[in-house]
N, C-alpha and C positions, 0 to 999 in steps of 0.2 A: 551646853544647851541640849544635846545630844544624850546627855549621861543624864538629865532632868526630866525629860520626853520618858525615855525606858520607864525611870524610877515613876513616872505618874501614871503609865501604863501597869504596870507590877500593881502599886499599890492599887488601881482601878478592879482588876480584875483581880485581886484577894479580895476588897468589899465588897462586891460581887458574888466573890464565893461564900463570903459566908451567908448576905443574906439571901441568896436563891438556894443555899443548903437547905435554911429555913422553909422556903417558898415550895422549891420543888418536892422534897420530903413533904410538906402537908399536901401537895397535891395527889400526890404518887398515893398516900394512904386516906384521903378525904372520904371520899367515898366510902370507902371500908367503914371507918369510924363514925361516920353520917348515920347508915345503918342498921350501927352499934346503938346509934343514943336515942335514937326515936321512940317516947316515950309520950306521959301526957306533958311535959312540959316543954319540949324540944319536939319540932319538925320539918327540920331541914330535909335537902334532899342534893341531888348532885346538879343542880342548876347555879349552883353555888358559884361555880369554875365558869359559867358561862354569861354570870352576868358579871363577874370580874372582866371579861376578855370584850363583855360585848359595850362595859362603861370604857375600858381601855380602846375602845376603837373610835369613841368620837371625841374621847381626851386628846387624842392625839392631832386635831381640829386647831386645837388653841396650844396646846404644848410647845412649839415652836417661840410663841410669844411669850411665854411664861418664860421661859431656856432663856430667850435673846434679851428681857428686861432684868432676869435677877440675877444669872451668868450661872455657868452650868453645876460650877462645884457646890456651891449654896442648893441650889433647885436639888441637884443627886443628895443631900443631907437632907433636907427636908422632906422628899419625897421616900426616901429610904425611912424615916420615920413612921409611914403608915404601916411599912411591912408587919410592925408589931401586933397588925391587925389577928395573928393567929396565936394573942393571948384571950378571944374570946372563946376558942375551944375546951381552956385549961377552965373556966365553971361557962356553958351554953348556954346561950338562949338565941329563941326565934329572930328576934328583932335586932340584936346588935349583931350576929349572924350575918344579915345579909345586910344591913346598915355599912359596916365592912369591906360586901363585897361592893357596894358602890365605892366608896373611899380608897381601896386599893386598886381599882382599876386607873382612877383618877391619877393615884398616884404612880403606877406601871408607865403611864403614857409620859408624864415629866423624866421619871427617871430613866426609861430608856432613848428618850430626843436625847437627854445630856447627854447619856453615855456616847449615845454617835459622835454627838458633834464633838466632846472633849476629846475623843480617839482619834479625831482626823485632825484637831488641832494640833495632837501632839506624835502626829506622821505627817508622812513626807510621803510622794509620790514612790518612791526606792523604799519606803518602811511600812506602809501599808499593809501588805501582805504579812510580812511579818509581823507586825503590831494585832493586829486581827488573831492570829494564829497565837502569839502568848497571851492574848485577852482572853480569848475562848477555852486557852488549853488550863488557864488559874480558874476560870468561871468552873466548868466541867469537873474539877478533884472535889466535890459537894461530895465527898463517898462517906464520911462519918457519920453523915443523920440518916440514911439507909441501912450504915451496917449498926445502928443503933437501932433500930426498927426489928432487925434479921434478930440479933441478940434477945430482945426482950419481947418478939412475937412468935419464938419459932416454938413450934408444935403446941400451940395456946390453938384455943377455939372460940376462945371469950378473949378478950380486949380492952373490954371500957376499965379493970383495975389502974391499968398504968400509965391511962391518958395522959393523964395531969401532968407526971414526969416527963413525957416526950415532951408534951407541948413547952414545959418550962425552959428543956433544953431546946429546944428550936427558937425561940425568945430571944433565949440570949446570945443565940449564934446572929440572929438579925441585929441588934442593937451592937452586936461589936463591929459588923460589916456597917452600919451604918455610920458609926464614930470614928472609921477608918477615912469616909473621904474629908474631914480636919484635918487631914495632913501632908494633902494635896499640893503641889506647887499651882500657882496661879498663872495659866498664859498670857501670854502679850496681848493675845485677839481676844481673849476675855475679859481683859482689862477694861479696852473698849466699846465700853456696854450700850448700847443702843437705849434711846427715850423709848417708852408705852406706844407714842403714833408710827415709830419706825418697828418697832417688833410687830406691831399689829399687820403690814403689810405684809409681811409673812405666811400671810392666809391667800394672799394672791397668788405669791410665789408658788406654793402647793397647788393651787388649783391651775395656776400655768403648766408644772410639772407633770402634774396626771396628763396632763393632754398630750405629750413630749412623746412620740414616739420608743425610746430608751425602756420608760417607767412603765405603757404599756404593752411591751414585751418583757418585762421583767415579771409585770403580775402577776403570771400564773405560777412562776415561780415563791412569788409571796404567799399565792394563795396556797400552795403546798404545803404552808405551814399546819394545815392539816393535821400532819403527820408530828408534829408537836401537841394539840392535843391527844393524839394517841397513842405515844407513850408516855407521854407524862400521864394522863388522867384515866386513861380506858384500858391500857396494857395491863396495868399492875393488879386493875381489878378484875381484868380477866384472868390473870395466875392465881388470884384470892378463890375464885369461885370458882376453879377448875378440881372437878370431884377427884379424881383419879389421881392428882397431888395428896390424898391424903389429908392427914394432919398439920404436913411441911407447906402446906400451901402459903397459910396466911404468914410466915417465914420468908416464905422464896418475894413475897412482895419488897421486901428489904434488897434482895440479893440484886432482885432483878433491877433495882434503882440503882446498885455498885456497878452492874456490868453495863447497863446502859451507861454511867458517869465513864467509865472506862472506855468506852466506844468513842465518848465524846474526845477525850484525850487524846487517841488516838489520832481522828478527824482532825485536830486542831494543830496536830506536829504538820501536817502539810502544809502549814500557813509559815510554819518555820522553816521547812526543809522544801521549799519550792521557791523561786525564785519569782517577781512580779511580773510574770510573762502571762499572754492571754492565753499561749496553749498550755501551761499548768493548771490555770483556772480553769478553765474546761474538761480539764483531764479531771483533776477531784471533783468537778459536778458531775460526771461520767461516772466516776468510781461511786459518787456516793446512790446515784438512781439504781445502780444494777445492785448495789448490798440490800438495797430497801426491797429491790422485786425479790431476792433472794429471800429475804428477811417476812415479807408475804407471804410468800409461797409455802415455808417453813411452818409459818402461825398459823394458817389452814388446814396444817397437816398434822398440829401437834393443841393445837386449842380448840375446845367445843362450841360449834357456832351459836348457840346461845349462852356462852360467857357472860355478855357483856348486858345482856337484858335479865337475869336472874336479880333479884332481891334479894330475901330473907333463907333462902337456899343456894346451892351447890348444882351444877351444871347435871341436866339429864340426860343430854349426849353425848356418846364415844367420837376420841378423836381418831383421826388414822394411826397417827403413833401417840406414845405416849411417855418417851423420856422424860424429865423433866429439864436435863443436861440442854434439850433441844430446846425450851422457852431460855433457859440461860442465852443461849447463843443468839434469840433472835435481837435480847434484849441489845447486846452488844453491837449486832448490827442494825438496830432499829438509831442506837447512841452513835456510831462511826455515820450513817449517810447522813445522821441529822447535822452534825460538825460542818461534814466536806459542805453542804448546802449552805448552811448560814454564813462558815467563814467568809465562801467565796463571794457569797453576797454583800457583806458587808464590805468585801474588799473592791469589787465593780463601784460600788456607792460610791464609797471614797475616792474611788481612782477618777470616776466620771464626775461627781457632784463634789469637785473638791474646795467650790467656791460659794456652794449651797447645798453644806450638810447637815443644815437643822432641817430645812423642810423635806430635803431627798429622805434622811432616815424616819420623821415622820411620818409620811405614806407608805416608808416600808411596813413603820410597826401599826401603823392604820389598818392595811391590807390584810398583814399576819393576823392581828387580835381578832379582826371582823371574820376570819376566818375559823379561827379556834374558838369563835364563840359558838358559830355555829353546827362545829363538829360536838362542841359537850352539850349541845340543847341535842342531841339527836344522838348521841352515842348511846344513851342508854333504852335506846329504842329500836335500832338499826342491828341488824344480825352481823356478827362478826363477817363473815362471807360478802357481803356488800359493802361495808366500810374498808375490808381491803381493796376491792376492789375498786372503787373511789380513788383509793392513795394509790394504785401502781396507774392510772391514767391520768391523772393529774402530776405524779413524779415524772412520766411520760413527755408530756407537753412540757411542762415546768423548765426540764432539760433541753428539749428542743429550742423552747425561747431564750435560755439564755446563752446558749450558743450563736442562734443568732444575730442577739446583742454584740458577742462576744467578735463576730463575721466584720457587725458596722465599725465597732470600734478599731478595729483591726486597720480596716479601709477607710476611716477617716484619719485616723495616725499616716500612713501610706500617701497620700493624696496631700499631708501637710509638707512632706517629704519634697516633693518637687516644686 
């Protein structure tokens, strides 16, 4: 049983990797290539990511019941199916463009409920941590479709020739990730599949849970996810548009998606090499806030505050410095605090909600998406300098509450004791 659990883990987080290779890679360069194509027939724009995040946040509403009536392996097939949605890049247009991004948000919310709930199925109060930690560390190896990107965009200034090819290849890295959960083993708890009026009840449960003390001190932590539209969607296009990179600019967007992937990896060995204890868990939510201030501080000093609001041109302001080694590094630790945060999160979930983990994981990724919708309607408006500073007060708080999560759970374990 034991050696089946792993083996669905493993295989969960290879389809995983391949289709958020796909996913994260067009995000990481969407914008860049948006653009690129605006013309009279094509007018998209980067609102794109934000109504993806902002249909994913009240998918997540009814996701639960979707997850609890068709069982989770089926729902992650199905729903990994829409990922395909980023074959309408390879010939564009306006309308199936953002047709899409309703469709794939829809379907982010199904396929990440399963994903919770089939991980905590297939852990144990003693494997969680670790289960989390090889989930996230297979998720995060996505380094092929960025260093595909570095390869075939370095010292280019133009782009639209070789669209078509990338997006082909990102296609088919989704549809292999998606044909990968057929050959899932089936849980016992999934077996027994609840009728349409008992799934439905599951919208209660959620709305019990927000109110739960646990969930809202957890929030703010959710809400930090923030810092996931930020390097996925506004980082990369700030290294694009930063003048003083030169011609390697629009290059380094590829790179910077490697070292980010690499950070993540990183972050993700601590789920393996810590043991399911509360002072670990708080030690990596520790380490991950002070990499990210770190990781601020750096992109302040080394990107031009109007990066992130330039168009059709290259950045008009000097940074303080201007390595380029130095946006390498922050990307790295933009990728490590993002790890240490989400493992541990998903490992509290499971540990706390280990008897309601379709609706717990629901509010998380309810919280997260409504979050990151709102950071891409407003990143390309907001001055670099303000949206860091957003993210190191909110990673602030974020930490502080979940330590105090971390305080009750402590003392309610203690108190069962005697």
């Amino acid at each position: 049983m034991a050696d089946r659990r792993t083996y669905n883990v493993v295989v969960l987080g290879v389809g995983f990797l391949f289709i958020f290779t796909a996913f994260t890679t067009c995000g990481n360069i969407e914008q860049t290539v948006v653009k690129s194509l605006n013309n009279s027939t094509f007018s998209g724009s980067g609102y794109h990511l934000g109504i993806i995040y902002g249909v994913f946040s009240f998918s997540n509403l009814v996701a639960p019941t979707v997850v609890t009536v068709i069982g989770a392996k089926l729902t992650m097939f199905l729903s990994g199916l829409l990922y395909g949605y980023i074959a309408v890049f390879i010939m564009p247009s306006t309308w199936s463009f953002y047709l899409t991004s309703v469709l794939i948000g829809i379907g982010a919310a199904v396929l990440w409920t399963a994903q919770g709930q089939f991980l905590v199925e297939n852990s144990e109060a003693s494997t969680i941590n670790r289960n989390t930690g090889l989930f996230w560390g297979l998720l995060q190896c996505m380094l092929f479709g960025n260093l595909y990107i570095y390869l075939d965009w370095n010292g280019k200034s133009e782009i639209s020739s070789s669209r078509r090819n990338i997006f082909l290849f990102l296609l088919v890295s989704s549809v292999l990730g998606t044909l990968s959960f057929l050959v899932l083993w089936t849980s016992h708890r999934e077996e027994e599949l609840l009728s349409e009026e008992e799934g439905q009840s599951l919208l209660s449960t959620i709305l019990h849970l927000l109110k739960t003390k646990t969930i809202m001190l957890l929030s703010p932590c959710m809400v930090y996810s923030l810092e996931l539209s930020f390097y996925s969607g506004v980082y990369g296009t700030c290294i694009g548009a930063t003048a003083h990179f030169g011609e390697a600019a629009k290059g380094f967007i590829g790179i910077s998606g490697i070292v980010v992937g690499i950070g993540e990896i990183v972050g993700g060995l601590f789920g393996l090499l810590c043991k399911n204890s509360r002072f670990r868990r708080t030690s990596v939510v520790f380490l991950g806030m002070v990499v990210h201030f770190v990781a601020s501080y750096l992109i302040f000093l080394n990107i031009p505050d109007d990066a992130p609001v330039v168009v059709e041109t290259t950045t008009k302001k000097n940074p303080f410095l201007s390595p380029a080694s130095i946006a390498l590094l922050c990307s790295f630790l933009l990728g490590l605090g993002d790890s240490c945060f989400n493992t541990q999160l998903y490992s509290i979930l499971g540990y706390v909600y280990a008897e309601q983990s379709t609706p717990a994981f629901a509010i998380f990724k309810f919280i997260q998406s409504v979050s990151a919708a709102v950071a891409f309607f407003y990143s390309g408006y907001l001055l670099l300098t303000w949206q860091l500073l957003l993210l190191v007060i909110l990673g602030f708080t974020g930490t502080l509450c979940f330590f105090v999560v971390e305080r009750i759970q402590e003392y309610s374990m203690d108190s069962q004791e005697f």
